[in-house]
RODOZA-845057 format. One record per atom (N, C-alpha, C, CB): residue in one letter; x, y, z. Coordinates in steps of 0.05 Angstrom, whole numbers, plus 5000, padded with zeros to 4 digits. Glycine has a CB too. Example, Ala and Ser with C-alpha at 12.3 -4.5 7.8 and 13.67 -1.06 7.14 Angstrom:
% residues 2
('A',(5264,4886,5156))
('A',(5246,4910,5156))
('A',(5264,4934,5156))
('A',(5226,4911,5181))
('S',(5257,4955,5142))
('S',(5273,4979,5143))
('S',(5258,5001,5157))
('S',(5282,4988,5114))
END
This chain:
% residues 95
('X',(4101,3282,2231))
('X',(4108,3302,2251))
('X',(4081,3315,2260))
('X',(4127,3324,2240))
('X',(4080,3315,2283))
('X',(4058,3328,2299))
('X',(4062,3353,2298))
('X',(4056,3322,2325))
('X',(4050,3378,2301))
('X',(4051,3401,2310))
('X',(4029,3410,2329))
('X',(4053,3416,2289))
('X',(4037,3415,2364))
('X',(4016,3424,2381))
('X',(4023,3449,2389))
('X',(4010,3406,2403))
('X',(3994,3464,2392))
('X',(4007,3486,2416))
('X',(4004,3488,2441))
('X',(4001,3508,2412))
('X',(4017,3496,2456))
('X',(4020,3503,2482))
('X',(4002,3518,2497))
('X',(4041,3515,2485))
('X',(3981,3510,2513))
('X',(3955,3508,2511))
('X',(3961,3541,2534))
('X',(3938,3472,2523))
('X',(3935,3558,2525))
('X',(3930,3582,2538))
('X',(3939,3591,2564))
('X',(3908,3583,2538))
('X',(3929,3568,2583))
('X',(3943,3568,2616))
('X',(3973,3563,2617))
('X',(3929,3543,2636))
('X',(3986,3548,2599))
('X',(4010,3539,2608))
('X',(4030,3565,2584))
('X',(4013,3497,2601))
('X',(4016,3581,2572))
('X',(4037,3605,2563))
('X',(4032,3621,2579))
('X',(4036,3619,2537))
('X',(4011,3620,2595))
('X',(4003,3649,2614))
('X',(4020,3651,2630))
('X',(3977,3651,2630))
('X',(4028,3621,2653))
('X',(4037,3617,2681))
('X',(4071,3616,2666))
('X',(4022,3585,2701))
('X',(4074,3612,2652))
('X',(4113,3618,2639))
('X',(4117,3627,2629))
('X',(4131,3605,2628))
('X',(4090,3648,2626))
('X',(4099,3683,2608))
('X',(4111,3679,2577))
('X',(4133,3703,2627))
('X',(4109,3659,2567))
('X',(4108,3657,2525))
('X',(4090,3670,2515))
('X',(4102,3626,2508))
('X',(4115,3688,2491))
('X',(4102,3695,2470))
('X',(4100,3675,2447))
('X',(4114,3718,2463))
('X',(4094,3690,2427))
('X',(4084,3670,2403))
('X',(4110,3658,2395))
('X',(4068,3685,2376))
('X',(4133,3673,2389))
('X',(4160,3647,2386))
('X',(4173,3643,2405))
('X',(4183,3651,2367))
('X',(4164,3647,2428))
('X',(4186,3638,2453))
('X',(4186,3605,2450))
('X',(4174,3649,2490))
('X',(4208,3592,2463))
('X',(4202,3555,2457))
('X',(4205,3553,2495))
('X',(4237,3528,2430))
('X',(4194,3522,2491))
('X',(4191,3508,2523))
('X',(4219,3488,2516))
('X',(4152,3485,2531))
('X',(4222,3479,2548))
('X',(4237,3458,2549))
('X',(4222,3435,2570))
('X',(4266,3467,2558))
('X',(4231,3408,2561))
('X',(4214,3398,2581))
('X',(4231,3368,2596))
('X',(4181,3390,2563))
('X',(4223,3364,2611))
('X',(4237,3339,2619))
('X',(4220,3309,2633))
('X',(4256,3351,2640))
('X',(4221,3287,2612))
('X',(4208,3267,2615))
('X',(4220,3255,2649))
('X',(4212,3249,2586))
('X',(4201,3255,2665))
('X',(4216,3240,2696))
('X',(4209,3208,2695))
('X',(4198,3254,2732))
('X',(4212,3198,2713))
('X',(4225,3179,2709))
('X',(4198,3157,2714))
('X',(4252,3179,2728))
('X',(4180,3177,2732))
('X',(4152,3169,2744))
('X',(4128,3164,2714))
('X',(4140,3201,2769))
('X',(4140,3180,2697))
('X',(4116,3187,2675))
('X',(4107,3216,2675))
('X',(4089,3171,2683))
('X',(4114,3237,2694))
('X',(4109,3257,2689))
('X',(4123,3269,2675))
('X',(4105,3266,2705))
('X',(4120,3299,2673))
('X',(4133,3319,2649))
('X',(4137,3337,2661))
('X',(4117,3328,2624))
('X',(4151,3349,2666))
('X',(4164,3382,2682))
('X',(4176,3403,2651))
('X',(4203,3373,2712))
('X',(4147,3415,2648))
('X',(4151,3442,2624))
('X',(4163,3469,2636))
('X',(4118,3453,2610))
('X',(4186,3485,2635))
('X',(4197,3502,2630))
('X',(4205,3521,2612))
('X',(4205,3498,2636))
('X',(4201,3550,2612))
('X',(4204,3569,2589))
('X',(4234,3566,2584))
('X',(4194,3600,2596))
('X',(4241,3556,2553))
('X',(4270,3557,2555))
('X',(4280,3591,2546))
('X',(4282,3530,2532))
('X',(4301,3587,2561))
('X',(4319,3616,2570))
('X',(4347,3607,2550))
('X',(4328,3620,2614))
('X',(4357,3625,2535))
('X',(4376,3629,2516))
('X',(4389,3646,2539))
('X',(4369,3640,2485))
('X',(4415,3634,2539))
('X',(4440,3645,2560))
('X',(4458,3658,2536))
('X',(4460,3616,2581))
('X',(4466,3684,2544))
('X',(4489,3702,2528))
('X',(4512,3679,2536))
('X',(4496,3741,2543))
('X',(4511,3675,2556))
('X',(4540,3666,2564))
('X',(4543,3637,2549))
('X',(4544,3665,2599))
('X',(4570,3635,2548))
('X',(4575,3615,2535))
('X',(4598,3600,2549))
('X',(4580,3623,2509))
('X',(4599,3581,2562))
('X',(4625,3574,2580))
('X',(4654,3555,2564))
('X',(4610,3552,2608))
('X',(4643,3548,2541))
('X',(4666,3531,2519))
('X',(4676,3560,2507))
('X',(4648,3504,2487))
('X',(4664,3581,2499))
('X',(4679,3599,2489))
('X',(4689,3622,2520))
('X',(4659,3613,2463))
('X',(4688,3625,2531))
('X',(4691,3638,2559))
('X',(4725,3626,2558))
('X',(4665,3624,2591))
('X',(4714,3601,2558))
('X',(4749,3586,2566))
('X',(4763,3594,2546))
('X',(4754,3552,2568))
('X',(4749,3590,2519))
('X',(4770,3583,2498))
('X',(4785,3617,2496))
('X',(4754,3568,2463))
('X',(4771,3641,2508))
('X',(4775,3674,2507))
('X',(4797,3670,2532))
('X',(4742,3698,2513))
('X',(4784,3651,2553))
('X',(4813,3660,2569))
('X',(4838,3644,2564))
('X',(4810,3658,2601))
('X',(4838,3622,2554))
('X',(4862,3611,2542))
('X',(4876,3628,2525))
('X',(4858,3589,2528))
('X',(4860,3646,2497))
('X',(4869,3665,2484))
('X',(4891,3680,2495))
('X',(4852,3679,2478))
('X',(4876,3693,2524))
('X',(4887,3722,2541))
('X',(4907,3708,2550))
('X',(4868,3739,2567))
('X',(4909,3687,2564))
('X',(4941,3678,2574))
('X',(4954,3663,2562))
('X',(4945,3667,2598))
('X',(4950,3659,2538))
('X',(4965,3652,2515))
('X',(4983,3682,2508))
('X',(4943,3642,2489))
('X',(4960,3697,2498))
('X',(4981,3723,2484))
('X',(5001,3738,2505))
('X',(4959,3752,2471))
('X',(4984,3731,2531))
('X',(5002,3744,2553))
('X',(5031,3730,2554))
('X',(4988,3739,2583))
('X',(5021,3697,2554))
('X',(5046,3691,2562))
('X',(5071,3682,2535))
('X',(5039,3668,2583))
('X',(5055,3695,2518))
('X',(5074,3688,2487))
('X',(5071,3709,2468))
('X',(5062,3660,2469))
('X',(5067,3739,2479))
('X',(5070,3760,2457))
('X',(5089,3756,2440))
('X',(5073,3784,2464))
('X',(5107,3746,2441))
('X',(5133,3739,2413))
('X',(5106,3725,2389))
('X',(5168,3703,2426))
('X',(5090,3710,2397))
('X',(5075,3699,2367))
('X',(5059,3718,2354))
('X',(5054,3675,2371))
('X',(5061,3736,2366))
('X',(5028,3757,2352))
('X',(5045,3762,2322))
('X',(5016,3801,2376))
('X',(5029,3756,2305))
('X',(5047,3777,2282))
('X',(5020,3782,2262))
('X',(5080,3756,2261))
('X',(5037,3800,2246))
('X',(5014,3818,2229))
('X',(4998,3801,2206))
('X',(5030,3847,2212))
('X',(4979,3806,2206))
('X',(4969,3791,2173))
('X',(4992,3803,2147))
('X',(4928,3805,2163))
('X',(4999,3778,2141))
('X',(5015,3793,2107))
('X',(4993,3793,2090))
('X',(5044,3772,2086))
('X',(5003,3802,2067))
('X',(4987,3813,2043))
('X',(4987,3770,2039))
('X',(5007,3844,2012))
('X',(4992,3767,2035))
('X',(5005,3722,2026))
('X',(4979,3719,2043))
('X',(5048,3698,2047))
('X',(4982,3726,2064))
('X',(4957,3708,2088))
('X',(4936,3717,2077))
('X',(4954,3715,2126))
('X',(4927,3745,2073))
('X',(4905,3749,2069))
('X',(4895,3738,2040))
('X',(4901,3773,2073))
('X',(4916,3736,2014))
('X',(4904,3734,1993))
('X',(4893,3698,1994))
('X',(4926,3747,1969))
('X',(4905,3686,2013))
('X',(4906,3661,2022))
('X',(4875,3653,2029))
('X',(4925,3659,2047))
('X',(4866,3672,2054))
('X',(4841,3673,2059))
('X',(4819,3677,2044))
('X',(4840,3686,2074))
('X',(4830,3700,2026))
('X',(4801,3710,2013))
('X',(4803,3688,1984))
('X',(4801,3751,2004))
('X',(4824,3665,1981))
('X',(4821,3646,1953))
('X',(4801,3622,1975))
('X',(4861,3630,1935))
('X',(4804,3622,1997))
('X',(4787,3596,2010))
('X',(4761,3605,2015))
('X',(4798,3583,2038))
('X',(4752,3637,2014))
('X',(4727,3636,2024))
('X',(4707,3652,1998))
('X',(4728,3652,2056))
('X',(4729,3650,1978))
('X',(4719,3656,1946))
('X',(4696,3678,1948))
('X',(4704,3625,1928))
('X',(4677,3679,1939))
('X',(4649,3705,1936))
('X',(4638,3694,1960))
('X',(4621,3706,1904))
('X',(4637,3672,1982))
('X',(4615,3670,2001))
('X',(4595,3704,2011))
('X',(4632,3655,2031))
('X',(4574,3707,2015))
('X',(4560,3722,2034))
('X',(4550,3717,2050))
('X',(4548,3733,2030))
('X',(4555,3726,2079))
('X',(4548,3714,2101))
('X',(4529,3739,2123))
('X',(4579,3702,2113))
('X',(4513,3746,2122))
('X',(4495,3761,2138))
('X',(4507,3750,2169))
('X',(4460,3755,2130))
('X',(4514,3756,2180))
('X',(4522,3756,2211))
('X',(4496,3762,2231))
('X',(4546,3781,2216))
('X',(4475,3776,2219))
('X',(4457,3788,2233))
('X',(4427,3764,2227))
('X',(4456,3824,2221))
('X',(4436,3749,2203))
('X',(4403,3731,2195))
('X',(4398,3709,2226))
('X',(4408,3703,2155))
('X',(4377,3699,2224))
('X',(4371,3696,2246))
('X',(4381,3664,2234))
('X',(4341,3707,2258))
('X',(4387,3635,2250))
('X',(4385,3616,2248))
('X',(4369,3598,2232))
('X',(4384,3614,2265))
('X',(4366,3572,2214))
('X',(4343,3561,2198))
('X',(4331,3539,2234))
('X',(4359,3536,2159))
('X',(4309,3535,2228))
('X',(4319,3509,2250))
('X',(4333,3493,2250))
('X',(4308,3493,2255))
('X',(4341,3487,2224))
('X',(4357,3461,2222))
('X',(4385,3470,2230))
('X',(4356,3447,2192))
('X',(4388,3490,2243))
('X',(4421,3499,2240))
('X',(4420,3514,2273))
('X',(4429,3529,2205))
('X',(4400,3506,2281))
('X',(4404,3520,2305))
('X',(4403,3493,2330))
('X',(4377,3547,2309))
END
């Protein structure tokens, strides 16, 4: 594995900081087109899967029902002591 950095002029002109990452795209000629990659909030597989939710419950409030005490003790035997920080940041390998 190589490791390079992103040479002085080309963080200046696409505004990187020290962990921002590039994206790049090999053309077809042999050249390379480098871009600052941009992390989008939005998410369009979950967008859908939130509005399927909404006109699901809309159109089937008869299914909503409460957690029983059975469901939950159900849940918490499948997810045993796990701890899960919600807030840690990604490994690379997981991002």
């Amino acid at each position: 594995m190589s490791v390079n950095q992103v040479p002085d002029i080309v963080r200046k002109t696409l505004g990187l900081n020290k962990r921002d990452k590039i994206a790049y795209i090999i053309n077809s000629d042999g050249t390379v087109t480098i871009t600052r990659y941009e992390t989008s909030e939005d998410d369009p597989i979950l967008d859908k899967f939130l509005d399927f939710l909404a006109q699901d419950i809309e159109q089937n409030p008869q299914q909503i029902q409460p957690i029983t005490s059975e469901t939950l003790v159900r849940v918490q035997s499948l997810v045993g002591d796990m701890n899960i920080d919600l807030n840690a940041p990604l490994s690379d390998k997981d991002e």
